[in-house]
Residue frames as a rotation matrix with the C-alpha (Angstrom) as fourth column:
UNK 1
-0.791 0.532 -0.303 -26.63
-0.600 -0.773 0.209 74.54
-0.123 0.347 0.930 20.01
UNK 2
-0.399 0.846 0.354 -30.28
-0.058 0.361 -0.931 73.55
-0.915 -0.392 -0.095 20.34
UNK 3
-0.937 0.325 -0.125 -31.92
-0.133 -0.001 0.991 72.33
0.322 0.946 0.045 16.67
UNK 4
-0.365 0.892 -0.265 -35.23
0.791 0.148 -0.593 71.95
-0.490 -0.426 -0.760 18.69
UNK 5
-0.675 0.499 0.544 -38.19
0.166 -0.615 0.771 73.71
0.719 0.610 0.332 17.14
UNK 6
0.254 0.837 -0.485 -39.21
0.675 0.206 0.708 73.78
0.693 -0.508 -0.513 20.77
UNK 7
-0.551 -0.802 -0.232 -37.30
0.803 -0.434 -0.408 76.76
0.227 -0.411 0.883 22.31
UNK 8
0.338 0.368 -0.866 -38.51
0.426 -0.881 -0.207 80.08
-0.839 -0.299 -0.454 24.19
UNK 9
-0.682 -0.322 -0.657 -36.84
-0.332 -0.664 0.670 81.86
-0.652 0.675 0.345 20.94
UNK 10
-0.711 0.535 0.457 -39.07
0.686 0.670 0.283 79.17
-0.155 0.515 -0.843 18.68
UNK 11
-0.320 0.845 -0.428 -41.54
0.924 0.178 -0.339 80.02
-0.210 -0.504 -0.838 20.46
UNK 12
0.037 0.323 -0.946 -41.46
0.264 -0.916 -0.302 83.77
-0.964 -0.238 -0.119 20.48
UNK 13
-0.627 -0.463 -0.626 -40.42
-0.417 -0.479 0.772 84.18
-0.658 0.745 0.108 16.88
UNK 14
-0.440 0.827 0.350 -44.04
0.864 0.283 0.416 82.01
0.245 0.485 -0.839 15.86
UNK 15
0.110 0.727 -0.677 -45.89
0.970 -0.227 -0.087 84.01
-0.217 -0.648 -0.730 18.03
UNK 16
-0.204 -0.131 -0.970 -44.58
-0.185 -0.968 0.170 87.35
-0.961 0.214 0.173 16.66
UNK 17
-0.886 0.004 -0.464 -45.05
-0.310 -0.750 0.585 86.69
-0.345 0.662 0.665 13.33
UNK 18
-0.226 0.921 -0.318 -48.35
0.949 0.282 0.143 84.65
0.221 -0.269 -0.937 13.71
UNK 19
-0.185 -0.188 -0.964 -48.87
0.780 -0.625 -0.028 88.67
-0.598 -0.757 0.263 15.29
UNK 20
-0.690 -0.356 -0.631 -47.80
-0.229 -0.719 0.656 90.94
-0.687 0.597 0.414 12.56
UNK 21
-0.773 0.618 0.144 -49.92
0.519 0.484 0.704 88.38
0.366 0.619 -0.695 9.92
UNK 22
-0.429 0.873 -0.232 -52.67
0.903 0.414 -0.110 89.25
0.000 -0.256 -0.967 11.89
UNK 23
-0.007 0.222 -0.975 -52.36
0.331 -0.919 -0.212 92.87
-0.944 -0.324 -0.067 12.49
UNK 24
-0.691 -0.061 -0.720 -51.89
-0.542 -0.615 0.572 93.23
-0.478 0.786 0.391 8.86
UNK 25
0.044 0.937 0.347 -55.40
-0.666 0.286 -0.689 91.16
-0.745 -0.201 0.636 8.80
UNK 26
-0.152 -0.243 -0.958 -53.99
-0.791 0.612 -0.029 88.38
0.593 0.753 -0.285 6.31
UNK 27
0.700 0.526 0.483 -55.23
-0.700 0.637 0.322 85.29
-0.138 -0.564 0.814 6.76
UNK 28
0.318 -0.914 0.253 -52.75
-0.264 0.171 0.949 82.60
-0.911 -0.369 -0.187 6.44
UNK 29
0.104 0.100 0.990 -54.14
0.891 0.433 -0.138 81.41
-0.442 0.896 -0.044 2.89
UNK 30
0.971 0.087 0.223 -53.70
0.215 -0.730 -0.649 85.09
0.106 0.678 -0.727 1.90
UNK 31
0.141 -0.940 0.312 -50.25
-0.509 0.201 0.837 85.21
-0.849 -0.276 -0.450 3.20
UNK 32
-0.158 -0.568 0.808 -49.35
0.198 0.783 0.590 82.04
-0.967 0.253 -0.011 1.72
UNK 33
0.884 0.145 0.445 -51.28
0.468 -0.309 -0.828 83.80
0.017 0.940 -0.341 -1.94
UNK 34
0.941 -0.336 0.041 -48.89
-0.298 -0.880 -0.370 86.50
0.160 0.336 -0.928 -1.77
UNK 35
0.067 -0.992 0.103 -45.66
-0.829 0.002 0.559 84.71
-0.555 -0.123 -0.823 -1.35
UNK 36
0.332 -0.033 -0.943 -46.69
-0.870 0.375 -0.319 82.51
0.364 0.927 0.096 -4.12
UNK 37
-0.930 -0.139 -0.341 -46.56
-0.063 0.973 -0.224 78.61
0.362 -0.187 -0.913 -1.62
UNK 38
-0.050 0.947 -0.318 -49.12
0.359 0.314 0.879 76.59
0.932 -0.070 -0.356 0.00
UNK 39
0.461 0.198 0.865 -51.25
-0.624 -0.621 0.475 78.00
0.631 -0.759 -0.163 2.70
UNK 40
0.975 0.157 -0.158 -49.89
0.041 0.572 0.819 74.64
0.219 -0.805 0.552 5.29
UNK 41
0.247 -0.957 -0.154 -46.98
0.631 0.280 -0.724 75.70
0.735 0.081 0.673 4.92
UNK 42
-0.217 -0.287 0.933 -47.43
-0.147 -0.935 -0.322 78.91
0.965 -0.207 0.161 6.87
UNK 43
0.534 0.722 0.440 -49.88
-0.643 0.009 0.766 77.10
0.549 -0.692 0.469 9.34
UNK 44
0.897 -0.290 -0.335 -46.81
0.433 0.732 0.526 74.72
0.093 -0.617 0.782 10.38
UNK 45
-0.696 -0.711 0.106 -44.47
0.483 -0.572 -0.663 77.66
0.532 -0.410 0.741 10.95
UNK 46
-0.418 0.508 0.753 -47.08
-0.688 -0.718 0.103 79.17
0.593 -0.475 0.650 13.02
UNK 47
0.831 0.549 -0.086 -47.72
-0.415 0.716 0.562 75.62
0.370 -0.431 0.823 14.89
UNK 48
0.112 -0.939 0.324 -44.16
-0.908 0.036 0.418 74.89
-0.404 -0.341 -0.849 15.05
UNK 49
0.466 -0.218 0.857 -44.30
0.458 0.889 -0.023 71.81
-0.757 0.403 0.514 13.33
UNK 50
0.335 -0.670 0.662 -41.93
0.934 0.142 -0.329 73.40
0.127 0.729 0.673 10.60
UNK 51
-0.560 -0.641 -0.525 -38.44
0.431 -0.766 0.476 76.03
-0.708 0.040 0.705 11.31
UNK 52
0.984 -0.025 -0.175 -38.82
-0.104 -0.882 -0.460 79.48
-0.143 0.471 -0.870 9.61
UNK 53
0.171 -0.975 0.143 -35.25
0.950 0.201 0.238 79.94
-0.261 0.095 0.961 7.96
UNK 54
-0.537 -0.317 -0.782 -33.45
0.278 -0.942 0.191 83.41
-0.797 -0.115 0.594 7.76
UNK 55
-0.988 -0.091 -0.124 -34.36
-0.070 -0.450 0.890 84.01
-0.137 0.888 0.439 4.19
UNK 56
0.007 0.961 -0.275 -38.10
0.884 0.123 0.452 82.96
0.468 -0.246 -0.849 4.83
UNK 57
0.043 0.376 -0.926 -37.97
0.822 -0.540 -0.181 85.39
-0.568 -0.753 -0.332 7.52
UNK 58
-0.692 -0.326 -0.644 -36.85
-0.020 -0.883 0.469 88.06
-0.722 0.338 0.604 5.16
UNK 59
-0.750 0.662 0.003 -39.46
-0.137 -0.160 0.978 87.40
0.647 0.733 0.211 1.85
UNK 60
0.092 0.882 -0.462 -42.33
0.979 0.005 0.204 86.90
0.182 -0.471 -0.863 5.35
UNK 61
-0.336 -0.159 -0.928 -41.31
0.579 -0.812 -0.070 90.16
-0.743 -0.561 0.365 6.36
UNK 62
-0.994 -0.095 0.058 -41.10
0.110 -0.745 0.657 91.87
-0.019 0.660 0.751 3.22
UNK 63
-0.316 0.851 0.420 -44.76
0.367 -0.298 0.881 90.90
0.875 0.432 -0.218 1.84
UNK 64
0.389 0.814 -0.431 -45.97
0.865 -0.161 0.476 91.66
0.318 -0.558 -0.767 5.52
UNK 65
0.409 -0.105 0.906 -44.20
-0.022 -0.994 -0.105 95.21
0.912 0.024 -0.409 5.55
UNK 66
0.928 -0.313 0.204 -42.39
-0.251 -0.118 0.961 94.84
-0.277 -0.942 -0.188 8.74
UNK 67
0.248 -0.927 -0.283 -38.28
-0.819 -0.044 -0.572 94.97
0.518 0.373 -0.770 9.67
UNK 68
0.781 0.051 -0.623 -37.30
0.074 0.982 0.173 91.44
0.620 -0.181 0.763 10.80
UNK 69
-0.596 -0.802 -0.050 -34.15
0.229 -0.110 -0.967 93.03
0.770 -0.588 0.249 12.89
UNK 70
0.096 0.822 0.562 -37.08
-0.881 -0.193 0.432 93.70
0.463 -0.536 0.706 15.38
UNK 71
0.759 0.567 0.321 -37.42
-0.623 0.488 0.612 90.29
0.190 -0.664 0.723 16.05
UNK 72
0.643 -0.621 -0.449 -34.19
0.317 0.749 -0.582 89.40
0.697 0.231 0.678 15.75
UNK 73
-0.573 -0.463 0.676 -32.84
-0.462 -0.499 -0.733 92.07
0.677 -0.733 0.071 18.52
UNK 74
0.537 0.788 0.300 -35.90
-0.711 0.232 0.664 90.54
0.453 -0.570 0.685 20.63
UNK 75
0.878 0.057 -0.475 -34.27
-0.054 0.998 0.019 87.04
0.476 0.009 0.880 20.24
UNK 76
-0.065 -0.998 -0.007 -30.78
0.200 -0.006 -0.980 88.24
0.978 -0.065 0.200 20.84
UNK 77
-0.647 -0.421 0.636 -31.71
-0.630 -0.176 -0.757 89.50
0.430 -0.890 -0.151 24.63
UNK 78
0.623 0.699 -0.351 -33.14
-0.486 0.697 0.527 86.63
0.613 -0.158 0.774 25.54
């Protein structure tokens, strides 16, 4: 198993929620307000310089209103 933060799944699973952020017009420092951490924290899961972990994905999802099994069926037919 690949621990690379450099992977076509990586990749697609910034780039979607880097996506969603946007469509729900949050900037990343508003993001990062509403989940109560610093904003660089979001900008280096959305640069790839720092993993997203399951439970991240689930409290990003929540505040940004979206179902994270979306991208997680995405990843699976890959």
């Amino acid at each position: 198993m690949l621990k690379s933060i450099y992977t076509k799944e990586s990749d697609a699973l910034r780039d979607w929620l880097k996506s969603k952020r946007n469509e729900k017009g949050l900037s990343q420092r508003k993001l990062a307000n509403r989940l109560d951490i610093h904003h660089s924290i979001i900008g280096k899961i959305e640069s790839g310089e720092r993993q997203v972990n399951v439970v991240e994905l689930i409290t990003i999802c929540k505040e940004l209103d979206i179902d994270p099994i979306e991208i997680i069926e995405e990843l699976m037919s890959k």
